[in-house]
C-alpha positions in Angstrom: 25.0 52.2 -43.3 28.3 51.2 -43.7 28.9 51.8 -39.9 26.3 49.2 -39.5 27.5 46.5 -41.7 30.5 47.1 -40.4 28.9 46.3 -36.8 27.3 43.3 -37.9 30.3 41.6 -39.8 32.0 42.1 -36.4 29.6 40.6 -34.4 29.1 37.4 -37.1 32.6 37.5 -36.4 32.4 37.2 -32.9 29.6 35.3 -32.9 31.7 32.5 -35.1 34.4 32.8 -32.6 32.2 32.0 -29.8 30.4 29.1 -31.8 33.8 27.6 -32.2 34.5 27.9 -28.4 31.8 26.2 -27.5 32.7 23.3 -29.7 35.6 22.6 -28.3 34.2 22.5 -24.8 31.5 20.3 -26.0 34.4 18.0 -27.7 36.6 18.7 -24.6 33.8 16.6 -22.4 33.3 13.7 -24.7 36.9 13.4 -24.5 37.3 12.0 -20.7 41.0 12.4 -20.2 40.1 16.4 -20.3 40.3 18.0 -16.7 37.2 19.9 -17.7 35.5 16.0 -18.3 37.1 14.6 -15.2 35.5 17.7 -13.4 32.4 17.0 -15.0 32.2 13.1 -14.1 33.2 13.9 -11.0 30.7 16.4 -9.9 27.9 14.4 -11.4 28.8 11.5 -9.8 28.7 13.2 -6.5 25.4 14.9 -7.7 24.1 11.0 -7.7 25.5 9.7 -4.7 24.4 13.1 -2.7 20.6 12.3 -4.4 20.6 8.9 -3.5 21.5 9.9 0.3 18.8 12.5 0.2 16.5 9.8 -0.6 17.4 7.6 1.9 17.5 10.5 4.4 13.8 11.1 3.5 13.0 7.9 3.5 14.3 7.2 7.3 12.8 10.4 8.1 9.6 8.8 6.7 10.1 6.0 9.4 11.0 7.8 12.3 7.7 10.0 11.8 5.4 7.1 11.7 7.4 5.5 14.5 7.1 9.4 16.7 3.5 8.8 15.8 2.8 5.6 17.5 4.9 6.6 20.7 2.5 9.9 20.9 -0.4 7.1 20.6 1.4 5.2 23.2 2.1 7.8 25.7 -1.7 8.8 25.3 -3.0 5.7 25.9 -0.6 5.3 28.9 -1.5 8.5 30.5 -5.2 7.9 30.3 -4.4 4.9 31.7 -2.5 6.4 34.3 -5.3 8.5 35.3 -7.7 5.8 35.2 -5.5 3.8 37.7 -5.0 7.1 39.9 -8.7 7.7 40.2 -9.1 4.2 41.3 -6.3 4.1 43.5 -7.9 7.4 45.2 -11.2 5.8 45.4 -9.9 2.6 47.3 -8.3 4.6 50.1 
């Protein structure tokens, strides 16, 4: 028993420690001169610039799908043409 209590004050201990640690990273990004904040603003700023490329990306890809689309209309359109024009070509000689 006393091997266990033992245990557990250590690891309250620990477990202090650690709570402590993690408030001074939480106080070390509200506070933006920090490297650790700068880091932090930094990468999420790039997070937001890379997300609103993304959706511009998709969105052009979006355009140049419909835009594939109507050419594939097109060129079937111009090939049945094609072979409507060749028929009557052949006919005529």
């Amino acid at each position: 028993v006393a091997a266990l209590q033992d245990e557990k004050n250590s690891l309250i201990s620990e477990n202090e420690i650690m709570n402590d640690r993690l408030e001074q990273l939480d106080d070390s990004l509200d506070d933006p001169n920090t490297v650790v904040a700068k880091k932090y603003f930094s990468a999420q700023l790039q997070l937001e610039q890379l997300q609103e490329e993304n959706f511009r990306l998709e969105a052009a890809k979006d355009d140049y799908r419909v835009h594939c689309e109507d050419l594939e209309k097109q060129l079937i359109e111009l090939q049945h043409r094609n072979n409507e024009l060749t028929s009557l070509a052949e006919e005529s000689r």
